[in-house]
ROVEX-755760 format. One record per atom (N, C-alpha, C): x negated, y, z. Coordinates in pm, whole numbers, plus 50000, padded with zeros to 5 digits. Example, Ala and Ser with C-alpha at 12.3 -4.5 7.8 and 13.67 -1.06 7.14 Angstrom:
486814943150780 487704955050780 486804967050780 487154977550708 486334989450714 487105000350787 
***
This chain:
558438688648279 557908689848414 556648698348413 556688707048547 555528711648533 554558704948555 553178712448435 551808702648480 550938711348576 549568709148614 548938708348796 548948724648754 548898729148875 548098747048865 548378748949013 547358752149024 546858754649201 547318769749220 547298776749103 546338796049136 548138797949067 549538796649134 550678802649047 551148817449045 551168821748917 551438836948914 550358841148902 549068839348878 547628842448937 547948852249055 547828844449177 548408850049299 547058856349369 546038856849291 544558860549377 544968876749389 544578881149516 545098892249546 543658900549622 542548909949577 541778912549623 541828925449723 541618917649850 541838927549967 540978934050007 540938943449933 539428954949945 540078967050071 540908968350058 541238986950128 542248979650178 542578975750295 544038973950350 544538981650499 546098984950444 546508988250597 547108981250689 546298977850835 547178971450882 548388979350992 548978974550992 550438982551141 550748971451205 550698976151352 551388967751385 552918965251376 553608952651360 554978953151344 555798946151462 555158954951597 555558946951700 556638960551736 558158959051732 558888968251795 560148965651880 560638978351926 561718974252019 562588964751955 563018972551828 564098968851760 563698950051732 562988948951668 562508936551588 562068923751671 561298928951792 560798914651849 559468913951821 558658900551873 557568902451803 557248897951684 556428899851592 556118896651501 554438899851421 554218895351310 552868895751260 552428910151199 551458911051196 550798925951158 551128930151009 551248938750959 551768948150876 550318945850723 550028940250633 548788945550603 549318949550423 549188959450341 549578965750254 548848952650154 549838952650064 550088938849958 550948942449856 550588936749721 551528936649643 552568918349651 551838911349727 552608898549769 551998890649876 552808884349939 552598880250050 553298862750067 552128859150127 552568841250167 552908834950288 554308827850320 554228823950449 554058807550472 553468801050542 553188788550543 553708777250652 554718774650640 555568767150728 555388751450737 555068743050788 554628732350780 554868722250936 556188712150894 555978701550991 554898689550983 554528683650884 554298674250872 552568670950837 551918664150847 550648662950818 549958665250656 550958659350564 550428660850421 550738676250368 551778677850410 552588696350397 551548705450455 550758702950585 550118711250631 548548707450538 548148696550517 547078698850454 547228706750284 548208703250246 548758710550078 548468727150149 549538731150210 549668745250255 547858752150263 547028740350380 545978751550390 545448754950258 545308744250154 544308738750008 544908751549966 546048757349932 547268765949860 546448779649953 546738779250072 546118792750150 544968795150111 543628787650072 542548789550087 542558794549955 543088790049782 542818793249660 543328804749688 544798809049734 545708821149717 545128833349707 544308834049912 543598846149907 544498862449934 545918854849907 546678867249993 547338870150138 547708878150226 548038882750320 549008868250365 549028860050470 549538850250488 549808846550688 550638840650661 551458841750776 551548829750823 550978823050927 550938803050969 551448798951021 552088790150996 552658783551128 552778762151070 552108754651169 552208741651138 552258733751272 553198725551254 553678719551413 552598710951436 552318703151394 551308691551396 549868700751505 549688704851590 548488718351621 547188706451589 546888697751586 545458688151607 544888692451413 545728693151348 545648686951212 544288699051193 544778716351212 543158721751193 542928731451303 541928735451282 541148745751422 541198757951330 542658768651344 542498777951312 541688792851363 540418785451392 539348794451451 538808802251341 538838791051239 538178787251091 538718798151026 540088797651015 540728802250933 540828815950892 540628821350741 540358835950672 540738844550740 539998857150745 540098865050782 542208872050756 542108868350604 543928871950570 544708863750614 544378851050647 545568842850744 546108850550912 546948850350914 547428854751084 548108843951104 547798834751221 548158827351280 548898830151364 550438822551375 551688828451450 551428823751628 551568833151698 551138827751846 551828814851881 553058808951827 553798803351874 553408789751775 552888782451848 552328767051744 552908754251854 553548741551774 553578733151853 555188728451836 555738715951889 557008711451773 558158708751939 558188718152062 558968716252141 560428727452083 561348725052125 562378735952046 562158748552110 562178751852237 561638764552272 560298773552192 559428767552174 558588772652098 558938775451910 559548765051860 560048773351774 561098778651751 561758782951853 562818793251842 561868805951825 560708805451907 560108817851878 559418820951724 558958812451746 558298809651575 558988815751478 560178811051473 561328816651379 561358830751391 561698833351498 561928850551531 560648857451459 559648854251542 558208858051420 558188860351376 558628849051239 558388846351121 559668855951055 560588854251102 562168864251051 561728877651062 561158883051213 560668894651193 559818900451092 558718892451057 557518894051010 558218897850823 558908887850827 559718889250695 560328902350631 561288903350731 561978916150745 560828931250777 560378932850829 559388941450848 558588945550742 558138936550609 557038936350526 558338941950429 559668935050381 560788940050336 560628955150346 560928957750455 561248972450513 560068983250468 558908976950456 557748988650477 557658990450298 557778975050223 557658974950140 558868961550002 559718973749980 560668967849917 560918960549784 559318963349700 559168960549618 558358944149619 557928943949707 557108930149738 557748918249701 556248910549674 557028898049641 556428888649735 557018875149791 557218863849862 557108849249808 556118840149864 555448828449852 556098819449985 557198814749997 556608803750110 556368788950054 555688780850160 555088772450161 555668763750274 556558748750247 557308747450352 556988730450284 557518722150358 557988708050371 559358708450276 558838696950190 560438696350094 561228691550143 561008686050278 562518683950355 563128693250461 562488708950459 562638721650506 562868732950452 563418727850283 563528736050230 564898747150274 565928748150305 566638757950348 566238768050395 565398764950479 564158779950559 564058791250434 563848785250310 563648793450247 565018806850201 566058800150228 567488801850222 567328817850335 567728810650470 567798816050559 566858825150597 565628823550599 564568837750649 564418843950504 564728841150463 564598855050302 565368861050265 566608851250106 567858852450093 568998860350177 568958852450295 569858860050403 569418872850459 568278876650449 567648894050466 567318899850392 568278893950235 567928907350190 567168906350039 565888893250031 565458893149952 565788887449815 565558889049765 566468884249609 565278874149540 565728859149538 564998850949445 563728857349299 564488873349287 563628875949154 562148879249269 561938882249345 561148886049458 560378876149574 561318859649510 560438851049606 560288840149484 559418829349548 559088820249534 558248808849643 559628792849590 559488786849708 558438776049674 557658769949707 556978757849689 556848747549784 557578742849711 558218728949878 556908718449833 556608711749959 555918704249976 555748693750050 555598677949916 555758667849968 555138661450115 555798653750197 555508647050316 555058631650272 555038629550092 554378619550081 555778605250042 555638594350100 556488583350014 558388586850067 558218599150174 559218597950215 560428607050094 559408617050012 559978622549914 560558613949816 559768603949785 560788589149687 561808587149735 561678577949871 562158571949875 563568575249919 563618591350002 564978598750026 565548600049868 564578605849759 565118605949611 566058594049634 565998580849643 566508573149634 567408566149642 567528570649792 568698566749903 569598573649841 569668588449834 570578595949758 570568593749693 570328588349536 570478599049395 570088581749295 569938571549391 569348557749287 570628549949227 571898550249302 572848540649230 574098548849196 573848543249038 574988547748961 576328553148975 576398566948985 577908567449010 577888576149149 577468568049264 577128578649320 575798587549399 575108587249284 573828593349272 574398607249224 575098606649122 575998620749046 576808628749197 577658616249276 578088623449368 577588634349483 576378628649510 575778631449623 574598644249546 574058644749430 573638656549325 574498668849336 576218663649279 576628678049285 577328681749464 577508670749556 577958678349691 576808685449665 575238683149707 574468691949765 574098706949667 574618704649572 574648714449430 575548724849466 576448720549556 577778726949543 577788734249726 576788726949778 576468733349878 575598744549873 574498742349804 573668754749773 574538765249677 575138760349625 575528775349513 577158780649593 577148779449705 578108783449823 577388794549873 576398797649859 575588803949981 575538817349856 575348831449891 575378841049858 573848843549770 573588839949748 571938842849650 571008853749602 572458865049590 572358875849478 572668888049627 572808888849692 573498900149794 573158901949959 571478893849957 571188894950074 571598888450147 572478876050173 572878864750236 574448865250250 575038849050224 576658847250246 576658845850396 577628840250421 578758835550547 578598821450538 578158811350476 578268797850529 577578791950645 576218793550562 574798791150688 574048801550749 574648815650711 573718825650731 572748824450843 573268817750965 572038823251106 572238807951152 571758794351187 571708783151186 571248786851308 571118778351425 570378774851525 569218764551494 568378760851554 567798749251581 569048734651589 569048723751556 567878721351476 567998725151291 567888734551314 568098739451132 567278729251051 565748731551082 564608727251016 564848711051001 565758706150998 566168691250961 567508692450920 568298698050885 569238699450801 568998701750635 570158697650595 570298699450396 568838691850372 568528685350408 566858682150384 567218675850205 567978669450207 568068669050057 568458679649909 568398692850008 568708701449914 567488706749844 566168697449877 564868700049789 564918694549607 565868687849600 565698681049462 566668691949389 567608694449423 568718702049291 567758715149302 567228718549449 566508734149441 565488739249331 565088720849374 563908723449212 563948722349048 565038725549045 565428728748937 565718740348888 565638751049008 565448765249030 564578772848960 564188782448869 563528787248824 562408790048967 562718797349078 562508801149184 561438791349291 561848780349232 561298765949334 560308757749262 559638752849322 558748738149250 558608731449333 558028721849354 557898709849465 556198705649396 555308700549502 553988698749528 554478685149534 554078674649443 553658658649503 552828648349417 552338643149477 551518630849400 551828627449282 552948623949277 553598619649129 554558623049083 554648630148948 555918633848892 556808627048809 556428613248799 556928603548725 557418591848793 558078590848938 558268582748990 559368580449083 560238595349007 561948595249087 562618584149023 562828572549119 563958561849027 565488566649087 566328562648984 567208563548971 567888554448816 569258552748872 569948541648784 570768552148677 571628561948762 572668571648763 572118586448611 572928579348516 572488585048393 573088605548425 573568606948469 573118621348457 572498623948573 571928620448698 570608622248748 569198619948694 569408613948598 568078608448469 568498624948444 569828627048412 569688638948314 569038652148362 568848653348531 567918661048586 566878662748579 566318652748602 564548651248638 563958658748522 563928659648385 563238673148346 563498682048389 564688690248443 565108699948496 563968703348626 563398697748706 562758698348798 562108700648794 560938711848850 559838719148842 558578715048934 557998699048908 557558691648950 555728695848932 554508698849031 553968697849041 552988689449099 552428675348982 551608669249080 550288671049075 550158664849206 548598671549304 548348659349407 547188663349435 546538655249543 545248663849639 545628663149762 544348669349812 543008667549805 542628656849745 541048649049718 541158662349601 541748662449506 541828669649346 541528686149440 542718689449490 542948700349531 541478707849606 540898695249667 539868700749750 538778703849665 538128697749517 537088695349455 537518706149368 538438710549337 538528723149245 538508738449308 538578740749470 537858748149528 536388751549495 536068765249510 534878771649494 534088761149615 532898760949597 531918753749708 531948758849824 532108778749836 532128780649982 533978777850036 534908778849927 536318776150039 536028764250050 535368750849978 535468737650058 534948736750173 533678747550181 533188746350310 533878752450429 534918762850423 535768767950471 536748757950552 536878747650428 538138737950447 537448730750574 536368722450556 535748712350612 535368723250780 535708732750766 535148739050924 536488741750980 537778740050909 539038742650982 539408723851028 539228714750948 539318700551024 538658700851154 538718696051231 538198695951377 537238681751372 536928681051287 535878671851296 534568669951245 533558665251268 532328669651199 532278650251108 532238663350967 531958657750831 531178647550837 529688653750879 528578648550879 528638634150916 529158631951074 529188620651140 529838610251063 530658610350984 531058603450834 530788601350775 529858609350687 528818604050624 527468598550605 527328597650779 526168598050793 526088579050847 527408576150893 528178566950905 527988556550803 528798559150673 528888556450558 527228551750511 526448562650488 525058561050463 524218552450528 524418548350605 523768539350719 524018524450680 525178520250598 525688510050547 524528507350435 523878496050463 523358485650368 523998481550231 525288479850270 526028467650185 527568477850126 527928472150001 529198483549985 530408487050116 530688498350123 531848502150230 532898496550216 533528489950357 534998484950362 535878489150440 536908498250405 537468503650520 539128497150527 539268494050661 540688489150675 541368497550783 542268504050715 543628513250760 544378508150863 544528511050999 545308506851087 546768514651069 547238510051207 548348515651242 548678511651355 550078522251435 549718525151519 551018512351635 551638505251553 552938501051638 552888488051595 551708481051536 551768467851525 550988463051571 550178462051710 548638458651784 548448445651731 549408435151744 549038422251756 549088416351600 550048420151528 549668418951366 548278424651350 548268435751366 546588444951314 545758436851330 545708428251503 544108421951486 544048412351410 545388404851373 545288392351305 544948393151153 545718409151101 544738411050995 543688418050984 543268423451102 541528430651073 540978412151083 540878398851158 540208390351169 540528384651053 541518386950933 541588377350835 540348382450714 540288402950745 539738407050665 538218405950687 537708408850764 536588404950832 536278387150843 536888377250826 536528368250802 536428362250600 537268370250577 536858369750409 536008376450345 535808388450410 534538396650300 533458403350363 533538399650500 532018403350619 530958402450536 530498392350445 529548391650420 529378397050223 530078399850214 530078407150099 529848426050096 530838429650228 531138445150251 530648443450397 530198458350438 529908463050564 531248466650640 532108460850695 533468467250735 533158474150828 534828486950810 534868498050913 536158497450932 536268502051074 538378502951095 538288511651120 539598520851045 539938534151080 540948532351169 541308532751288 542668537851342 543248547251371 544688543151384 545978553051398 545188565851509 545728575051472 545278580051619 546008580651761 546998576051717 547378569651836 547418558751868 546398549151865 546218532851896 545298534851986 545508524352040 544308522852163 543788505852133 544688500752109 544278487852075 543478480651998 542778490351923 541468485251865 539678483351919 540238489552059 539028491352105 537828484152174 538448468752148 537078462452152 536848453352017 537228458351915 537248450351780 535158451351705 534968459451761 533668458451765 532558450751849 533328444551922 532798430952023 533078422351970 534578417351894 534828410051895 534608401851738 534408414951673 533588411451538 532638420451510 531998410751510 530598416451531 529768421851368 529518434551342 529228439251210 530068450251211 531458447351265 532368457651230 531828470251297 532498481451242 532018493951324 533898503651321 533798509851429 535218520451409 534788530751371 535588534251296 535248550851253 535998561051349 535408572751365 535948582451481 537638585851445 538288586051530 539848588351514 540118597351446 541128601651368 541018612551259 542318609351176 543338620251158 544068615251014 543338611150920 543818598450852 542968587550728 542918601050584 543458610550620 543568619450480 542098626450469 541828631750639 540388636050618 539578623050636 539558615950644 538678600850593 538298606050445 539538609150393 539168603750217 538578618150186 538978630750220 538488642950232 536898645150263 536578639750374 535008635850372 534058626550288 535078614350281 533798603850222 534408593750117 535768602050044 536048590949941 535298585849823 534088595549815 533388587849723 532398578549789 532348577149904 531738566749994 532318552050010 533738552549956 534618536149996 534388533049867 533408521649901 533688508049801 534588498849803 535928498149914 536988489849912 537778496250008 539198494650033 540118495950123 541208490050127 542178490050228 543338481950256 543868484850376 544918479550364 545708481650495 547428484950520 548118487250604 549438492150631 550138504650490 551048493250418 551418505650366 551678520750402 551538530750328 552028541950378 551608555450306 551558564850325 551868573550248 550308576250160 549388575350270 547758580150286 547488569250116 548288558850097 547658554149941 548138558949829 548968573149838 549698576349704 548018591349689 547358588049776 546108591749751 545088589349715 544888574049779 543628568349749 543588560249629 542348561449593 542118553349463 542728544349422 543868540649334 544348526949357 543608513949300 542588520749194 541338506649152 540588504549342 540348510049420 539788511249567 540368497749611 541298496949600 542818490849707 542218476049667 541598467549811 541588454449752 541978445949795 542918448849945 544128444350002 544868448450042 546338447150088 547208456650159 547988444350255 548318446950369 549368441150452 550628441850447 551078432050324 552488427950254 552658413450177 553618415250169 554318404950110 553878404849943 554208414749890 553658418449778 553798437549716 554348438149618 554438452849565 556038455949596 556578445549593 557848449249605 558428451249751 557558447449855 557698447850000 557218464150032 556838472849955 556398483950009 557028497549943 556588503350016 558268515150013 557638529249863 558598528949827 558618539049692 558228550549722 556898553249581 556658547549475 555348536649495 555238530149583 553588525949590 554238512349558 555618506949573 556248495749485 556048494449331 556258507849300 555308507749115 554318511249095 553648515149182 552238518849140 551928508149185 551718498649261 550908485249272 551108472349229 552328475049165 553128464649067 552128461248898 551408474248906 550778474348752 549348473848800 549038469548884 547378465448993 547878454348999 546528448048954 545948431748928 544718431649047 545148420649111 543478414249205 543608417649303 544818424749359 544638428449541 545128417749625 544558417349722 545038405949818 545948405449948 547008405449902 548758404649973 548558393750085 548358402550234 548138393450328 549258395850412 550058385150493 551428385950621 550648382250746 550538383750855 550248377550995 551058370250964 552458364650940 552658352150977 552188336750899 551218347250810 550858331250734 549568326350789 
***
């Protein structure tokens, strides 16, 4: 398996003298500006953890790059480098990315055309990997000329591993259909006849064709852990070295940035840092932060009051919530000490002030295949085995956390 490397290919590309063109034409549609490169990155991103990997990846890269991330809240591409071009078309209704696509197809084809020798980076969701298929492959470009780097959405990458590929027998089955689906498709000749031109909803199709892909010379996959595909099914064991597994974490990802791209990073979040830490600092007593969520109101309070009645006086507690909850909002009346922290994906929580939490807990979910797991000093479960893969084995070998149910 591969081990971490942020900078692949040494992809730093110094853009001293560039030309730009526009590549807006009759023929083509619209599309992104023209700027002279020996390689070029495109950054496709549904999901919240995909889009924060992608920017960390954009910001080290440093080459000619092309954006697009549905999620629009996640950053304020006001921020964003001068070599990023942000695609006009942002936002997850299907009309809007029908355009997106065109864009992005144009933009593809166009950089092809001006320059045939180029080489290609995308940056996509490992459950979007086909995109890479269809806007490249199928126009033309030849795998020796791209490279894909799919990127995890976090526990959902296990635990789909799973569903597919965990019981014996037909874990092998469901390996070679989708094996046998990808090596259907034309590779070598500028695109076949199976899937060549997909409609919407493309970008959720073959979603499992991220695991055999990465076994691709061509492909790698971005995730937390590379040691945590289960499976029963002895020649799917016989894969997983085959897989070109990069793990990472954005806390890591962010601290091995130069000091000015972190500061870069921290001005594309839409939120001010400061007020976080300034938050944090104000605390007397060690930090306690408890993780909401967004579809259980009446469980949540029963365990923010279990947590706040066990360690109030040990920790200064803080609740982070969902950002889409509303229901926490008089928990600061009602326990008194507590404080909320400003609404925010919990990823830039840990991005700002993880060396600020002296404890945490809360709703399983993806945001802990991040956080510290010595941190973790309760979670809302049953136990390790109640929570969804891999944070079932990673908290299985953690001693001392405290496994709380509302119904007890």
């Amino acid at each position: 398996m591969r081990t971490n490397r942020l900078k692949i290919l040494g992809l730093t590309v110094a853009i001293a003298s560039v030309l730009c063109v526009s590549c807006e034409t009759d023929d083509d549609g619209p599309a992104g500006s023209y700027t002279e490169s020996d390689e070029y990155a495109f950054y496709v991103t549904f999901g919240t953890m995909p889009t924060l990997y992608a920017g960390l990846y954009m910001l080290d890269n440093e080459m000619p790059s092309y954006v697009f991330f549905e999620r629009t809240q996640t950053f304020d591409t006001n921020h964003y480098p001068d070599y990023a071009q942000i695609c006009p078309y942002m936002g997850s209704d299907q009309q809007t990315q029908e355009k997106m696509k065109e864009w992005m197809m144009n933009t593809i084809r166009t950089i092809n055309q001006k320059n045939p020798d180029a080489r290609f980076h995308l940056y996509v969701d490992d459950l979007r990997s086909p995109l890479s298929y269809d806007w490249f492959v199928a126009q033309g470009i030849d795998l020796s000329r791209l490279r894909v780097h799919m990127l995890s959405d976090g526990t959902g990458t296990y635990n789909e591993f799973y569903n597919a590929f965990g019981v014996e027998g037909t874990g092998r089955q469901n390996w070679e259909k989708y094996l046998a689906e990808i090596n259907a498709l034309d590779w070598h000749n500028g695109g076949g006849s199976l899937i060549e031109s997909r409609a919407l909803p493309e970008f959720d199709q073959h979603w499992h064709w991220s695991y055999p892909l990465s076994t691709l010379d061509s492909y790698d996959l971005t995730l937390h852990y590379d040691n945590m595909f289960e499976t029963a099914d002895p020649y799917v064991q016989e894969q997983l070295p085959k897989m070109h597994l990069t793990p990472d974490n954005v806390i890591d990802m962010l601290k091995r940035l130069p000091q000015a791209k972190q500061e870069i990073m921290y001005r594309m979040i839409p939120y001010d840092r400061q007020v976080f830490i300034d938050l944090m600092d104000a605390s007397p007593k060690p930090n306690l932060i408890i993780n909401g969520t967004s579809n259980q109101p009446d469980n949540q309070r029963l365990y923010v009051e279990e947590v706040y009645r066990k360690y109030k006086d040990e920790y200064d507690i803080f609740f982070e919530p969902h950002p889409s909850d509303e229901s926490y909002l008089d928990y600061e009346e009602a326990f008194p000490g507590l404080k909320n922290i400003p609404k925010t994906s919990f990823e830039f929580v840990l991005m700002f002030i993880s060396d600020k939490i002296d404890a945490i807990g809360g709703f399983p979910s993806s945001i802990y295949l991040t956080v510290p797991v010595e941190k973790v000093k309760f979670m809302f479960a049953a136990g390790p085995e109640a929570m969804p893969k891999p944070l079932d084995r990673i908290f299985a070998k953690q001693e001392g956390i405290d496994y709380m149910l509302a119904s007890e």
